[in-house]
N, C-alpha and C positions, 0 to 999 in steps of 0.2 A: 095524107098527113103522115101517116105510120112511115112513107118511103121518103119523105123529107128530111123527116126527124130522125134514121137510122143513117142517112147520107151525112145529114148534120155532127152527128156520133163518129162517125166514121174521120170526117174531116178533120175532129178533132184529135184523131190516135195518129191519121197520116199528115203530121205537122210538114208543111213545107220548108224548102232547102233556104238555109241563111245566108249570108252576102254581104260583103261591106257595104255600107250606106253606099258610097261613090262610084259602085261596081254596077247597080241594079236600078228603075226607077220606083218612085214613090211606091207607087202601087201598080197591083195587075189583077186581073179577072182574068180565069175561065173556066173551061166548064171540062167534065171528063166522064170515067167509066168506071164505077170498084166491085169488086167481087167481096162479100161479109160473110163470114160462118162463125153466130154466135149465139150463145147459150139462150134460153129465157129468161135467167137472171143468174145471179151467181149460186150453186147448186144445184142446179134443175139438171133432171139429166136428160133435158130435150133442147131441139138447135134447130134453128134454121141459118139457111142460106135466101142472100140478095146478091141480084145484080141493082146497084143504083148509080142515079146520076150525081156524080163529085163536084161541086163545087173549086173551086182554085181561089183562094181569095190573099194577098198580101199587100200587107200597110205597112213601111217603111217610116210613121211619124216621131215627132222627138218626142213624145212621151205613150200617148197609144200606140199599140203595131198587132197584127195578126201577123205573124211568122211562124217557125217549126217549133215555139214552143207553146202554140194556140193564141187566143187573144188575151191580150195584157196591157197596163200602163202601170209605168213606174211608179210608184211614191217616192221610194228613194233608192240613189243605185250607188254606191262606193266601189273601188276594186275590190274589195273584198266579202262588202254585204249588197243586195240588192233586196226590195221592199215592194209586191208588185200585186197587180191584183189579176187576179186569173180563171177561167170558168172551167168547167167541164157539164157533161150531159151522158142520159143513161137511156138507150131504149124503152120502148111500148112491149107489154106480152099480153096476146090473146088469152083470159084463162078457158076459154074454151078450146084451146088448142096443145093444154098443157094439162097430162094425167094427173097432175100433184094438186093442183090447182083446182080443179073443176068444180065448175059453180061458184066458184069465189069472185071478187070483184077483180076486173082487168086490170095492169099494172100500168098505172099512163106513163109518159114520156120522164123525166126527171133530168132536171138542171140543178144547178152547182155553183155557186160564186163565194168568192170571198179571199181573204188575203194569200201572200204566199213568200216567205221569205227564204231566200237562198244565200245560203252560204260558200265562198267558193274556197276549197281545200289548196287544190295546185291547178296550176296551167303552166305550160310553155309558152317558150318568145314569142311565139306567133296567136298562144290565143287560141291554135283549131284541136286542141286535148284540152280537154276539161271536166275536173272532180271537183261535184258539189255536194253542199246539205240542203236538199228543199223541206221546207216544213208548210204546206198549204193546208188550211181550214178553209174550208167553204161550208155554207148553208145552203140545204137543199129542198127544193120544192119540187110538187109534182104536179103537170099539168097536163092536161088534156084541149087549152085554149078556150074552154067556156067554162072551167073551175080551177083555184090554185090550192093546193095542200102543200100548209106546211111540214115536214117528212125527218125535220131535227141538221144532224151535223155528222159532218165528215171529217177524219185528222188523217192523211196519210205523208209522215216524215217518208221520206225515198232515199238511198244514196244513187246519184246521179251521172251516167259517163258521157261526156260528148265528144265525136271525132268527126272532124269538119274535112271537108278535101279528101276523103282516104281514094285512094286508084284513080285517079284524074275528078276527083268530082262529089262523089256520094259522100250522104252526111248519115252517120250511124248513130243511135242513142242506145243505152241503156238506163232502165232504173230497177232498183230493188226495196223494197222497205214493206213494215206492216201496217195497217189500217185500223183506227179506231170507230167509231161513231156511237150516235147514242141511240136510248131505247126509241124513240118514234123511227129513227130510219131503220134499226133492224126490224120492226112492229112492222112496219110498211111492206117489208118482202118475206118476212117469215111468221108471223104473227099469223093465229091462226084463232077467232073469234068463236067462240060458244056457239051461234047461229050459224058455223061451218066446219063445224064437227061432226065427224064419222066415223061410224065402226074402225075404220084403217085411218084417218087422221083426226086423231086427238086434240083436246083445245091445247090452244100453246100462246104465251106469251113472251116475247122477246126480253132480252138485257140489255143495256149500255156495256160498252168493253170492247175487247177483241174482236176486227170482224175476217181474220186471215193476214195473208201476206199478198204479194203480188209481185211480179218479173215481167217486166215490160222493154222488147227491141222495136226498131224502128231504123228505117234505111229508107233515103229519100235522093231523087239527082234531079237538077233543074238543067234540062236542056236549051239550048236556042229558043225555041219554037213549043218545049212542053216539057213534062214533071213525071216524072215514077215515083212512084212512093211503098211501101211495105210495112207490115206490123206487124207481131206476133204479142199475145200477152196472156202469163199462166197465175192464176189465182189459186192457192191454196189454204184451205177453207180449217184444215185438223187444229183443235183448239180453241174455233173461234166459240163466243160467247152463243150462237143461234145451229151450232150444229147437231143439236139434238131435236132442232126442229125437223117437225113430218113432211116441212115443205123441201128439207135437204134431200135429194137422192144422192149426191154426189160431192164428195169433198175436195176437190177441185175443178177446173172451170178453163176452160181454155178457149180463145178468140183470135182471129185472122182474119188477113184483110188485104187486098193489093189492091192498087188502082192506078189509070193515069188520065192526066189531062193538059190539055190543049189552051194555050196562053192563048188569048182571046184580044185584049188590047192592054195597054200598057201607058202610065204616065210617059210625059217628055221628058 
């Protein structure tokens, strides 16, 4: 389960490459290979690394699609404003496997939904350079598949670049912006209960507010026959509302990720 759900993580940061409707068909599956090096949670100053299996998944529908910008369906989309609904997800951490943590409850999977509205600044004639405003909210939960915790909300506005086709092909992103959320999701990874309190970590209760910034690339090319994909994303932590917690060792956070995979079949 733990290697499903970091694959699933994963597929979501390596958005696959976009395509005119007419150029691609409906959809395609397949399957591939990525390499992960990422933190236990945002401040821990412990990491691992995975080799897992990648997924390939792309839906090309008029209103739902999984593409490079993860899965989504429109509510409403204007040249100028778009209205969408969008997920993301957060890895599993052993706390037996983390010094900060230990003895404390393990950190299950977390998921994310909810709206996300884009604003688009400039584009060119063609449409493959593009500055936006996203502002997504999602609500998140945490599960483990035999219980759900509700875990609060998420706000991260981004400014947004896209570059479509650059060098014969690769599709590049960037995004930049900060992170808000409220007190049960920072309680949920920094919160530190009376019953696990210790000479070296003290009880601690989280705040609503600031929870960092983030810098997030991404570089992706759809071959004939199969997909590259790349990530990098740096989290900086100074400021935020939970940095005086004893579960932070680290005020920043940094995650990677390459993979590739093998188009498998393909609508007509």
């Amino acid at each position: 389960m733990r290697l499903i759900t970091l694959s699933a993580v994963l597929s979501l940061f390596l958005f696959t490459a976009q395509a005119h409707a007419g150029e691609l068909p409906r959809w395609e599956v397949g399957l591939g290979v990525a390499g992960l090096s990422i933190p236990d949670y945002r401040g821990s100053d412990q990491r691992r690394g995975y080799v897992l299996p990648l997924p390939y998944i792309q839906y090309r529908g008029d209103v739902f699609r999984i593409d490079r910008e993860g899965a989504h369906g429109d509510i409403f989309s204007s040249d100028r404003v778009k209205l969408d609904i969008s997920l993301n997800a957060g890895p599993p951490a052993k706390s037996g496997r983390n010094g900060a943590r230990s003895d404390m409850p393990n950190l299950d999977p977390t998921v994310e939904a909810g709206p996300s509205l884009h604003i688009y600044l400039a584009r060119n004639e063609t449409r493959d350079r593009v500055w936006s405003l996203r502002f997504p909210l999602r609500a998140a939960v945490a599960t483990d598949l035999r219980h759900v915790q509700r875990i609060g909300w998420v706000f991260a506005p981004n400014l947004n670049f896209d570059a479509l086709n650059v060098r014969g092909g690769w599709d590049i992103g960037a995004a930049v912006g900060p992170i808000y959320a409220t007190e049960d999701y920072h309680d949920y990874y920094y919160e530190v209960a009376p019953a696990f309190a210790t000479a070296t970590r003290p009880a601690y209760d989280a705040r609503a507010g600031y929870s960092g910034s983030r810098f997030t690339l991404t570089a992706s090319r759809r071959y004939p026959r199969f997909w590259v994909g790349a990530f990098a994303r740096y989290d900086n932590l100074s400021g935020a509302v939970f940095a005086d917690s004893p579960l932070v060792k680290k005020k920043d956070s940094f995650m990677a990720g390459a993979g590739i995979a093998w188009i498998l079949a393909t609508s007509r």
